[in-house]
C-alpha positions as CSV (number, residue, x, y, z in Angstrom):
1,X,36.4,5.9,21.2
2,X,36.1,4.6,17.7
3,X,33.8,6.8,15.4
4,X,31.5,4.7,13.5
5,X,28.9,5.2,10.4
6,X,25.1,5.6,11.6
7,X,23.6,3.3,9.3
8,X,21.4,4.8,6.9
9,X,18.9,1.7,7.1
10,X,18.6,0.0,10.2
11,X,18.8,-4.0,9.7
12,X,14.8,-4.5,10.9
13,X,14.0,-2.2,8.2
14,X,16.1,-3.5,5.5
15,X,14.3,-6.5,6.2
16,X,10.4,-4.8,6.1
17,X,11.2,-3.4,2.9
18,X,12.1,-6.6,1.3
19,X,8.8,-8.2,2.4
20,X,7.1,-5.3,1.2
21,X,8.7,-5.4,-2.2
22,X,7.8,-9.0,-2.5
23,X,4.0,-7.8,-1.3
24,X,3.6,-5.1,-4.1
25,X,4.5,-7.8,-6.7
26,X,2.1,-9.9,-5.8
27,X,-0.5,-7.0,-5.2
28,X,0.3,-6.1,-8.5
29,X,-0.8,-9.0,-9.7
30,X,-3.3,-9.6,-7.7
31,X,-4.8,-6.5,-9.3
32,X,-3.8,-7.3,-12.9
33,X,-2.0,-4.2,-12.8
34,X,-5.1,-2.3,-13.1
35,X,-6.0,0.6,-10.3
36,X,-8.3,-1.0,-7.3
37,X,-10.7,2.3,-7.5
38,X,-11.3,2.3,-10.8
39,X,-9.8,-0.5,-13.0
40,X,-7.7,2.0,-14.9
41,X,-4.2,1.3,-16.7
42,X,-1.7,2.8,-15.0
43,X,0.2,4.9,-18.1
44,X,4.0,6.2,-18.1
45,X,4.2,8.5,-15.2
46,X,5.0,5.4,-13.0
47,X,6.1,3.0,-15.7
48,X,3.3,1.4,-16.2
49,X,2.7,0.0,-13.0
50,X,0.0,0.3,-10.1
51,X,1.3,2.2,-7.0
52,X,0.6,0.9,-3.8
53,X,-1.1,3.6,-1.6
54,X,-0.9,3.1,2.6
55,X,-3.9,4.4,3.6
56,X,-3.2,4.6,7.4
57,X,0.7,5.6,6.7
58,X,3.7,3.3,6.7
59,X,5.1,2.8,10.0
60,X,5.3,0.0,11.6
61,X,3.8,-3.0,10.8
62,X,1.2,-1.1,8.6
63,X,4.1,-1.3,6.0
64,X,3.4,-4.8,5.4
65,X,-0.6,-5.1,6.4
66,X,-2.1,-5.6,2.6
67,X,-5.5,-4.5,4.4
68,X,-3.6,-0.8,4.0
69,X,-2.5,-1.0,0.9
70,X,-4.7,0.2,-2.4
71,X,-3.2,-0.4,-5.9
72,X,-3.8,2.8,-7.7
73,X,-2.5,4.6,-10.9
74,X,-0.2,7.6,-10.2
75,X,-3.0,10.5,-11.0
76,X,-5.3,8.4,-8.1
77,X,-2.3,8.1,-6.0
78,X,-1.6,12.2,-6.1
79,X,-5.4,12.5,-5.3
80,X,-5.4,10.7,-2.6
81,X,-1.7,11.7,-1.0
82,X,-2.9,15.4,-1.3
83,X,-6.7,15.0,-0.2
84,X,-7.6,16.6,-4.0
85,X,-11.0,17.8,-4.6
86,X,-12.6,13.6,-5.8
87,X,-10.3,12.0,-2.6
88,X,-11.7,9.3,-0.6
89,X,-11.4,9.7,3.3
90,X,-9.7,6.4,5.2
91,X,-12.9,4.7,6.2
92,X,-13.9,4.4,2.4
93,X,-10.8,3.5,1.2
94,X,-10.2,0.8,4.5
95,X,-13.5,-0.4,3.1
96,X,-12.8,-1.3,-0.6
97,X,-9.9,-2.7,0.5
98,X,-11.1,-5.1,3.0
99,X,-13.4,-6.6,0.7
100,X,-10.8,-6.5,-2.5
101,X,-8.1,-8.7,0.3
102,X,-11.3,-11.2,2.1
103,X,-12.0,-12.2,-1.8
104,X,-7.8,-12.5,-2.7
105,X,-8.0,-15.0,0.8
106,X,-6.1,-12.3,2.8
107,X,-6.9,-12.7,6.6
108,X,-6.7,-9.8,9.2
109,X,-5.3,-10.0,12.1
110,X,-7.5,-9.6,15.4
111,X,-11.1,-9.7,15.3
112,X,-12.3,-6.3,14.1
113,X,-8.7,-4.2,12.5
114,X,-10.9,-2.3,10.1
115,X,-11.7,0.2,13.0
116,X,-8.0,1.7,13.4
């Protein structure tokens, strides 16, 4: 039997990451490059660029759902990633989001997604 290399990426993923790099850009733009919580600059801790947070996590296709993604500067992004003392819970979050994505003419799939 030949040995072969696990691939470190699988070919599905390779593929999801793409999309989602393509998806931040346009996020990013989207937001002007200003944090989606607070309408701060991001400064040089992430080279001057917004951060996309996943609220719910990243597997999946919550990778690529923009109603899970927030736009925020690193210092947010630390906050919310380590539930600091000033952190929003989900639902909040889930919230500003939808309304930031229904005004960008984002559309969710199913009727009522806001309740995962």
């Amino acid at each position: 039997m030949k040995k072969t290399k696990i691939k470190p990426i699988s070919e599905k993923r390779r593929v999801q990451l793409r999309d989602f790099l393509s998806l931040r850009i346009y996020l990013t733009d989207q937001c002007k490059n200003k944090s989606e919580l607070s309408g701060k600059e991001p400064d040089w801790q992430s080279g001057f660029l917004v951060e996309a947070h996943h609220i719910t996590g990243r597997t999946g296709k919550r990778l690529l759902d923009p109603f899970n993604i927030i736009m925020l500067t690193r210092d947010e992004h630390s906050i919310e990633n380590d539930h600091k003392e000033g952190c929003h819970t989900k639902e909040e979050l889930r919230e500003i989001v939808y309304n930031i994505r229904k005004k960008q003419g984002f559309e969710q799939e199913g009727k009522d997604d806001r309740d995962r």
